[in-house]
C-alpha positions as CSV (number, residue, x, y, z in Angstrom):
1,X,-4.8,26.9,45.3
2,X,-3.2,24.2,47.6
3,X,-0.6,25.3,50.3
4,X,2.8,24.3,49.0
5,X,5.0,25.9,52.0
6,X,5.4,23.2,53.9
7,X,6.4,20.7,51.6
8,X,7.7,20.2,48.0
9,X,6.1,17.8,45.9
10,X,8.7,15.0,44.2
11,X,7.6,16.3,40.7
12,X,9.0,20.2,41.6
13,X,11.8,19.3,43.2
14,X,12.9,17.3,39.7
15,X,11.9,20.4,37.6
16,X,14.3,22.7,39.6
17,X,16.9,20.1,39.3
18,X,16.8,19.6,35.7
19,X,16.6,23.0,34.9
20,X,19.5,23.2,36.8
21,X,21.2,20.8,34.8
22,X,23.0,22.7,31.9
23,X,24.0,25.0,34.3
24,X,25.7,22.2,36.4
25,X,27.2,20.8,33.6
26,X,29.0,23.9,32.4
27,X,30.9,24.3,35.7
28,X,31.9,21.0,35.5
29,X,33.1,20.9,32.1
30,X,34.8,24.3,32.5
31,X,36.7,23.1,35.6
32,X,37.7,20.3,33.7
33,X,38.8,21.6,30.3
34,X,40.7,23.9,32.6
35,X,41.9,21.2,34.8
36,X,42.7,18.6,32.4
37,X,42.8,20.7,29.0
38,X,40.1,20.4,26.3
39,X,41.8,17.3,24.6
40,X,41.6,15.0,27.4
41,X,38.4,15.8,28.6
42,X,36.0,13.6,27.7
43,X,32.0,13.5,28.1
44,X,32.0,10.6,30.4
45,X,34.2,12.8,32.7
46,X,31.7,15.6,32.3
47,X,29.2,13.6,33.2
48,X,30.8,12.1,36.3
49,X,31.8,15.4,37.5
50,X,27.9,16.8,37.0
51,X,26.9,14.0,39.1
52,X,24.5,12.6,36.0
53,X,24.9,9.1,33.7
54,X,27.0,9.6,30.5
55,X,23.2,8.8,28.8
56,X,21.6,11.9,30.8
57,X,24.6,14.1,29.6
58,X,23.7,12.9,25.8
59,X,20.4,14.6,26.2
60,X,21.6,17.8,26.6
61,X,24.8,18.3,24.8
62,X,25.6,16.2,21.8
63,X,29.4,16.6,22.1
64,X,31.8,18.6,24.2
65,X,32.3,21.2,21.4
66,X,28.8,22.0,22.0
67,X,29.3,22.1,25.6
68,X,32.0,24.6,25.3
69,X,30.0,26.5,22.7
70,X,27.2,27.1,25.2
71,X,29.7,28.1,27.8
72,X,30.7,30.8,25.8
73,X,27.3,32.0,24.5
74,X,26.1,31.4,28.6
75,X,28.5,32.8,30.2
76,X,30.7,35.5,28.0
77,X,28.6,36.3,25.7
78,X,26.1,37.8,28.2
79,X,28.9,40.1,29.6
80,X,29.6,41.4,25.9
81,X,26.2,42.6,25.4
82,X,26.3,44.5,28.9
83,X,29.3,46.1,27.7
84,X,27.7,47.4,24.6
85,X,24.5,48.1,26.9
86,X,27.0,50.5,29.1
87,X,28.4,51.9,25.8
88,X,25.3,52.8,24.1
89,X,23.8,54.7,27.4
90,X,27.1,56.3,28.6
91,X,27.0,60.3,28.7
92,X,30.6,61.0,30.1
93,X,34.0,61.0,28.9
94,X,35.4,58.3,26.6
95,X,38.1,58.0,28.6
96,X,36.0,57.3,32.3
97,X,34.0,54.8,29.5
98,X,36.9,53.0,28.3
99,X,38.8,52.4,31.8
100,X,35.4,51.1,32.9
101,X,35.1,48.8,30.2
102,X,38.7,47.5,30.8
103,X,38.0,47.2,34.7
104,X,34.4,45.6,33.5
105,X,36.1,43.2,31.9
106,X,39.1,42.3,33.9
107,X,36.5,41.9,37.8
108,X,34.2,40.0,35.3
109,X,36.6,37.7,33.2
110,X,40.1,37.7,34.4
111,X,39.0,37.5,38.0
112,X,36.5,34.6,37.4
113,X,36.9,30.7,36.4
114,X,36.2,32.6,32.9
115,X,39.7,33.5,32.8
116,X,40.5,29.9,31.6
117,X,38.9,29.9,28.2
118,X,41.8,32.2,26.2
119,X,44.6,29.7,27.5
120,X,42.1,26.9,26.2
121,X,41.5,28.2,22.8
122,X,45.3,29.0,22.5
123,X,46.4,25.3,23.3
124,X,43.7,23.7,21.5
125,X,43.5,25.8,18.5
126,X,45.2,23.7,16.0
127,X,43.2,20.7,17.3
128,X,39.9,22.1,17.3
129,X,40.5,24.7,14.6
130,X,36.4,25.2,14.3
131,X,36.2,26.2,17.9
132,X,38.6,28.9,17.8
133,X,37.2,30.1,15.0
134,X,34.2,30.4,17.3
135,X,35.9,32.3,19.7
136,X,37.4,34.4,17.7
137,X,34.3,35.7,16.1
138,X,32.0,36.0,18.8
139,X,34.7,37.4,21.7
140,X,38.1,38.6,20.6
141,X,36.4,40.2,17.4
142,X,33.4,41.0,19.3
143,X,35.1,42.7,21.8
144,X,37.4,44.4,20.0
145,X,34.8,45.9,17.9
146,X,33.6,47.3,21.2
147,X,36.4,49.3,22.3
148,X,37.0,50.0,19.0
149,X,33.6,52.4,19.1
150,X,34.7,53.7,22.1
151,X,38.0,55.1,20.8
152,X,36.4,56.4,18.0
153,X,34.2,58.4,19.7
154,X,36.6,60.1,22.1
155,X,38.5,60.8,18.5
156,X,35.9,62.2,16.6
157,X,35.0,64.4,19.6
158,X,38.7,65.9,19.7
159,X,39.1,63.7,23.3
160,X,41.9,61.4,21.9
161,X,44.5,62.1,19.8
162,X,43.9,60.5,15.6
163,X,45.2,57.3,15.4
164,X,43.6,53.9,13.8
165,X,41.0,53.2,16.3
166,X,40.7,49.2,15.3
167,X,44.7,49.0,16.0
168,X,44.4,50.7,19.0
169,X,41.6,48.6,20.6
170,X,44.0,45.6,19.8
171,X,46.7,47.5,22.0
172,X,44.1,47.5,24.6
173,X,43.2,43.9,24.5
174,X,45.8,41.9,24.0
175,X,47.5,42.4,27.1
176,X,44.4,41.9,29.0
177,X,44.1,38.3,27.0
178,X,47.6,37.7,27.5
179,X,47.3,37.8,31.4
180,X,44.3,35.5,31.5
181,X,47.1,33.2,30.2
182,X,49.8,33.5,31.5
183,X,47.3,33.2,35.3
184,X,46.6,29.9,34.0
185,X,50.4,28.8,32.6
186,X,53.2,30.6,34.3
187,X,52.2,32.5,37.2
188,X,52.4,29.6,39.6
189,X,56.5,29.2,38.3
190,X,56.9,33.0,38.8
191,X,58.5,34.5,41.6
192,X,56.7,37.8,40.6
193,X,53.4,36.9,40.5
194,X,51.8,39.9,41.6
195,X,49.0,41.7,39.0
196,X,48.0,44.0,41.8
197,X,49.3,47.3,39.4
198,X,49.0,45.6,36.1
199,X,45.4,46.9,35.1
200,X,45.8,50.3,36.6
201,X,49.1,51.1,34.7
202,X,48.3,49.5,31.2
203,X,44.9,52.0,31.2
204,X,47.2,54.5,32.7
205,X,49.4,53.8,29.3
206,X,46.8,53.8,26.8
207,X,45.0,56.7,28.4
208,X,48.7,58.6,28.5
209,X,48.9,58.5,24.7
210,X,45.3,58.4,24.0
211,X,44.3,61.8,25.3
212,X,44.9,64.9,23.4
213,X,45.5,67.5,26.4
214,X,48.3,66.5,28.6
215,X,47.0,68.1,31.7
216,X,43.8,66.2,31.1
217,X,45.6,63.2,30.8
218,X,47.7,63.3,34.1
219,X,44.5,64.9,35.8
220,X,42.2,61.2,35.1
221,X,45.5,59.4,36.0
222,X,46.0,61.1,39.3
223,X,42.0,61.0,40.0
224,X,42.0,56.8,39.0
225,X,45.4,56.4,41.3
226,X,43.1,58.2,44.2
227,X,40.5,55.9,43.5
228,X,42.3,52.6,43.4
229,X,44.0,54.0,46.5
230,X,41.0,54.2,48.6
């Protein structure tokens, strides 16, 4: 087999760039929908911003609905289906399980360029009411669904107090959503800007009323306070 070390051949180095490709030209278009909103965007921007010919871009993606469809399934959807990896192998409490989940999602979502796609759908919805139908059905209900089973569990195992686990999971995720939002809309104008608590104290909330025995509760509040502290 010949030596290859020392030099790559014109031929590989093309193959490793246009495999790159659809990768590149997600970050772009992701910067710019969030940039210059969804609307304005269009594929001749993408393309310039990928550092490809409008033509190239054309070969990949027929449209930019399709571009933001494949950022979703690329980039999101992968996360959802570690989440219900995580679920379906976790031994411990329901409670450790679901603040995991809801720092999961926050360190990979909310704290990533990810953040920008709620605030996108949001604005855009009545627009482009296809792609928020998109969203809705294979993120928000997707993930919902997901904490959903994990309140259910801790209720059926006398963990969490009986409430309506599908209601419940919506307390848990709008807020979450709603930050993402308002990072990409008001924080810059707010004088308060600081999330540093926010996550800690809505699980702390949720957990509060969730869980049946009150020592247990203020036990895993105190132990996650410890945690975040050190």
């Amino acid at each position: 087999m010949p030596d290859c070390s020392h030099k790559t051949p014109v031929n590989c180095r093309w193959k490793r760039r246009k495999d790159a490709r659809p990768e590149e030209i997600l970050d772009a278009a992701l910067q710019l929908f969030t940039e210059k909103g969804f609307s304005a965007t269009r594929m001749v921007d993408v393309a310039k911003a990928a550092g490809i010919s409008k033509g190239t871009l054309y070969l990949y993606f027929e449209n930019k609905e399709e571009i933001f469809r494949q950022v979703v399934q690329q980039r999101i959807t992968p996360i959802i289906d570690k989440i219900d990896a995580l679920i379906e192998l976790f031994d411990g409490s329901q409670a450790d399980l679901l603040r995991q989940l809801i720092n999961n999602w926050w360190l990979e979502i909310a704290c990533t360029s990810l953040s920008a796609i709620p605030k996108i759908i949001v604005s855009e919805s009545g627009n482009f009411p296809e792609l928020a139908r998109f969203f809705t059905l294979n993120v928000v209900t997707r993930s919902r669904r997901l904490f959903s089973k994990v309140i259910s569990r801790g209720m059926k195992n006398g963990e969490f107090h009986i409430y309506d686990a599908e209601t419940v999971a919506r307390l848990v995720v709008a807020p979450l959503v709603q930050a993402t939002i308002w990072m990409h809309s008001l924080k810059p104008y707010d004088d308060d800007a600081g999330t540093q608590n926010y996550l800690q104290l809505h699980t702390d909330f949720i957990l509060k009323n969730l869980l049946k025995h009150e020592k247990t509760a203020e036990k895993h509040i105190q132990g996650a306070n410890t945690n975040a502290s050190n």
